[in-house]
N, C-alpha and C positions, 0 to 999 in steps of 0.2 A: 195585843191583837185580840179581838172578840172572838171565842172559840162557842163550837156547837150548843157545849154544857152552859156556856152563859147564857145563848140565847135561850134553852130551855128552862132555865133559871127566871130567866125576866120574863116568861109568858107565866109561869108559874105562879108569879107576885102579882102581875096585871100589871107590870108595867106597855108591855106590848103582847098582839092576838098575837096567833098563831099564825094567821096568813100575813104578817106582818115582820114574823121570825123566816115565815118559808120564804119570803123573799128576798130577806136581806140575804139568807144564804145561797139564793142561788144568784144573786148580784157577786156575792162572793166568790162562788165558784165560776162564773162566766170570766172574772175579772182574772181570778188566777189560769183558765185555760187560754185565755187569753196572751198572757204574759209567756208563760210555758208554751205557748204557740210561735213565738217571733223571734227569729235568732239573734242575739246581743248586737247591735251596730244596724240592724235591719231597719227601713223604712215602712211600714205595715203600707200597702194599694194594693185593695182589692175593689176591682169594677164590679166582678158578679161571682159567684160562687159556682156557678153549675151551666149547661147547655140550657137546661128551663128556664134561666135567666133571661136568656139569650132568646129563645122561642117566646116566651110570652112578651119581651121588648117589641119584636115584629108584630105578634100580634097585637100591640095596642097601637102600634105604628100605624098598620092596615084600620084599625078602629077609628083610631083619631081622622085617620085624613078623611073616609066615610062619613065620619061625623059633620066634619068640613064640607066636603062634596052634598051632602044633602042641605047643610043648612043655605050652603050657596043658592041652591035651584031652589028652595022654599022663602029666597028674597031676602036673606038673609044678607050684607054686602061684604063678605070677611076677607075678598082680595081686594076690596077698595073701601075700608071700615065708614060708615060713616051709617046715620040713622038710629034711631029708637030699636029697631029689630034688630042692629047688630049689636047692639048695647045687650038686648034681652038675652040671645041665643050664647052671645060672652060670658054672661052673670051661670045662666044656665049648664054650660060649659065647664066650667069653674067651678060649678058644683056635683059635676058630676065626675070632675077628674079628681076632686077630694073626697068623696063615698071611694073609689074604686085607688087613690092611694091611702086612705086607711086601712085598706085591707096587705094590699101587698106590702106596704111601709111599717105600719106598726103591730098587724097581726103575725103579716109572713116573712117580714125582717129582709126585703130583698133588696139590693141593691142596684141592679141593671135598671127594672122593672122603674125605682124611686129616682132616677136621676132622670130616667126617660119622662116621666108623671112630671117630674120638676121641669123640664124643657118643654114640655104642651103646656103645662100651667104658667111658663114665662111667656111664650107667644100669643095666647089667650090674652090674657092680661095685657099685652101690648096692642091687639086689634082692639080691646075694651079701650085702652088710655085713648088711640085713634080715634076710634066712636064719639069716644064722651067729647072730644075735643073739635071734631066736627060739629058736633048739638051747638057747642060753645061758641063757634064761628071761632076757632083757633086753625090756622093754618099754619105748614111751614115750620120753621125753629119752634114756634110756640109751641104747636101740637105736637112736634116732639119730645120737648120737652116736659108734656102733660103727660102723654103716655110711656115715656121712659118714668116718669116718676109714678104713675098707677103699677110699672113692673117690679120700682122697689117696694113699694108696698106691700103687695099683692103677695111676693115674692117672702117678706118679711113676717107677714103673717106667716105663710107657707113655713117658713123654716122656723117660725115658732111651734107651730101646729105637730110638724110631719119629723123636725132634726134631721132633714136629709140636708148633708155635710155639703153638697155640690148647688143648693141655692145660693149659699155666703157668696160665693164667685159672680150668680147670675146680679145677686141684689149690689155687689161693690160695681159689677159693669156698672148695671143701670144708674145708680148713684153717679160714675161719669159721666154715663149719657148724659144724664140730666141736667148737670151742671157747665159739661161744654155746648150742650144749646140754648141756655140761659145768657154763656157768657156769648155765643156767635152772635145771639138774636141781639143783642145792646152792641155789638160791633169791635167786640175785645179780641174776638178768635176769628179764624176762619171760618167762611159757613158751607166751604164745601165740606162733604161728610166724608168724603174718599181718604181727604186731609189725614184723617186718624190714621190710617195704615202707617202715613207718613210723616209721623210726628216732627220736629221740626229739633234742633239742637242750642235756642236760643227764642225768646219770646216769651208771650204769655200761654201758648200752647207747649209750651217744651217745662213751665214750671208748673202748669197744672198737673201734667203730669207726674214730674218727682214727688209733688206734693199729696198726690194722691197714690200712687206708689208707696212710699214712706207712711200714710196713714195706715193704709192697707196689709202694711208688713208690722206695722207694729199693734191691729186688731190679730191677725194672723200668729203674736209673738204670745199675745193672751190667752189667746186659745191652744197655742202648745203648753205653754208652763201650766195652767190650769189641768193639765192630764200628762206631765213628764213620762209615762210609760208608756204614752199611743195604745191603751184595751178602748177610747169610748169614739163615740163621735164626733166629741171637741178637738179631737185632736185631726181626724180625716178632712172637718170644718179649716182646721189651721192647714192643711196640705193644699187645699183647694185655692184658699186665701193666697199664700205663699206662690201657687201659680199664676196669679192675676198679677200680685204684684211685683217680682220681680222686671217681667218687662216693662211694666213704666215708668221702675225704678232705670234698669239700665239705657231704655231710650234716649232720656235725656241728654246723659254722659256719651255714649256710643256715638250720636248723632252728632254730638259736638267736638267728640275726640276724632272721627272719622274725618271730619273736612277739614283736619290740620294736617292729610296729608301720612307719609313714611312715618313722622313722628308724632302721629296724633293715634296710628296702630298699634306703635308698641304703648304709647300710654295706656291704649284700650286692653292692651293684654294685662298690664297692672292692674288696672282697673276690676279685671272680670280673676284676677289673682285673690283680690281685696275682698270678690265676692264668694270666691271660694271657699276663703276663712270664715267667713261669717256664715256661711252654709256648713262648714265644718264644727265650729261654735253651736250652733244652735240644729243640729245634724238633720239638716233638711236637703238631703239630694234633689227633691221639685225644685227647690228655691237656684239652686245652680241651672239645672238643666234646660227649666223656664229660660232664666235671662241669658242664658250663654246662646241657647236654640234661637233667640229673639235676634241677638246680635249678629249670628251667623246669617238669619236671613236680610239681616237690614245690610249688611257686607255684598251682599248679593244683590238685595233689591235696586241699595240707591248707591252702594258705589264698587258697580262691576264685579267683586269679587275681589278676594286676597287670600290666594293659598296658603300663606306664609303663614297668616293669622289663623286664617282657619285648620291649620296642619296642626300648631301647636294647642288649639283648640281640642280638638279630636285626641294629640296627645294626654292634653291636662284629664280631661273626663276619664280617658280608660285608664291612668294612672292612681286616681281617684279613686274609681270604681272600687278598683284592685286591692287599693292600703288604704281604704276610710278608716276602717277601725283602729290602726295603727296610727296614723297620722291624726286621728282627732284626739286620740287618747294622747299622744304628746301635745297638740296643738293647747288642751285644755288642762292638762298637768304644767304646762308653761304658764298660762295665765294668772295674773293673780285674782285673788276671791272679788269680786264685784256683784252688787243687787242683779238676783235674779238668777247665779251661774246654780245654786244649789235647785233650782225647779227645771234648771235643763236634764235629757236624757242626760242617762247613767254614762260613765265611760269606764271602761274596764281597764287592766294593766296592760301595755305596749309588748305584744306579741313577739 
């Protein structure tokens, strides 16, 4: 490990300034209060740090929609996108929500503030893709599919730009968007858009989703091993991920396990058993409570309800909650060595 004396050694010779020594040590020390911040077995989510968080989120709230509201009465069309002028006031827009998240993102390090700036700069982006798509004479699945993909972009820039962890989610949405109205407009999926709530448990809408699921969790898998102690952003990026994909990993299964009926429940409970270990393996509480929370409401939504299911549900979790650290620490002392188990979180001895 590089100690203080070394770094003053190496400005000394010219290998590195001074301001080039004073950072690495306070990346240093960020990284250790960091780690000395988070209790062994903890999942680090933090939304905002403080109430100012919280107050200045409303105030850019009331800003943005003003923003909105005038450009509208100034012929602007941003509730029905379309024209040169909502193209302009878009571009405009966009750059005025990136002056005002440089400051609170990379100056003031806020988090409430940067996810909120992330969510007007997706919607922006989305009247823009609309706009440009009208100029186009794109209607319909098209022009959805244009401005769902102006949102990953937009988007991807953005989380080049800014590293606020909670675009990853907006840019893999839009990346489905994108591609379930590509395939509706050729006539592969469904084109109603409601459809999505209700994904399907067989077809080409029930494997795009696994498949994109699956992708999604395995960008998600790279972005935690790349930071195994959760101090950076890659790792908040991999929580966010992890939240998207679990449900379209368990839609598929769920949907398809559900309308087999008394025995297609208890398969479903093996199933979300299977997901627990792998949540336990790779110590992601999001990644369980995502897709168990998904499953519970599709139990609900489309088929009446199952207390049964859901009782043992609500058991599993607060049992979980309870012994994570114990139960993972056996779960992964059982396991034998395979690529990648040395880049997951630490596990400690069984309490």
């Amino acid at each position: 490990m590089i100690e203080t004396q070394d770094l003053r050694t190496a400005v000394q010779r010219g290998l590195i300034t001074e301001a080039q020594a004073a950072g690495l040590t306070a990346i240093a020390e960020s990284r250790r209060q960091a780690v000395a911040g988070v209790e062994p077995g903890e999942e680090p989510f933090v939304l905002f740090k403080g109430f100012n968080e919280i107050f200045i989120v409303i105030g850019l709230s009331i800003l943005f929609l003003g923003w909105v509201g005038i450009s509208a009465a100034l012929g602007a069309e941003v509730f029905n996108p379309g024209g040169f002028d909502t193209v302009l006031v878009a571009l405009v827009t966009l750059a005025g929500l990136s002056v005002v998240q440089g400051y609170f993102t990379l100056k003031r390090r806020m988090i409430a503030p940067s996810i909120a700036l992330a969510i007007m700069s997706s919607l922006t982006a989305w009247v823009l893709g609309l706009a440009v798509a009208d100029l186009a004479g794109l209607r319909g699945l098209a022009g959805s599919a244009l401005s769902s993909a102006v949102v990953a972009g937009v988007m991807l820039l953005h989380y080049r730009r800014f590293r606020v962890p909670f675009a990853a989610a907006i840019i893999a949405t839009a990346v489905f968007s994108t591609i379930w109205s590509l395939l509706a407009r050729g006539g592969v999926l469904p084109e109603d858009g409601l459809g999505l709530l209700h994904l399907s448990g067989t077809g080409p809408l029930s494997l795009l989703s696994l498949v994109f699921g699956l992708l999604t969790f395995a960008l998600a898998m790279r972005f935690d091993m790349s930071d195994p102690l959760r101090v950076s952003t890659r790792s908040t990026t991999g929580f966010w991920l992890h939240v998207t994909a679990a449900p379209a990993i368990v839609n598929t299964v769920a949907v398809f396990l559900l309308s087999g009926g008394q025995g297609g429940q208890l398969l479903l409970l093996g199933f979300l058993v299977a997901i627990a270990l792998v949540a336990l393996a790779i110590d992601r509480r999001s990644f369980l409570v995502s897709g168990a929370g998904y499953a519970v409401w599709l139990i609900f939504e489309l088929f009446d309800g199952s207390a049964m299911v859901i009782l043992f549900l609500g058991f599993g979790l607060v049992f979980l909650g309870a012994q994570w650290d114990r139960l993972r620490s056996a779960l992964m002392r059982s396991l034998p060595d395979f690529p990648g188990k040395d880049r997951l979180p630490p596990y400690g001895s069984i309490k």
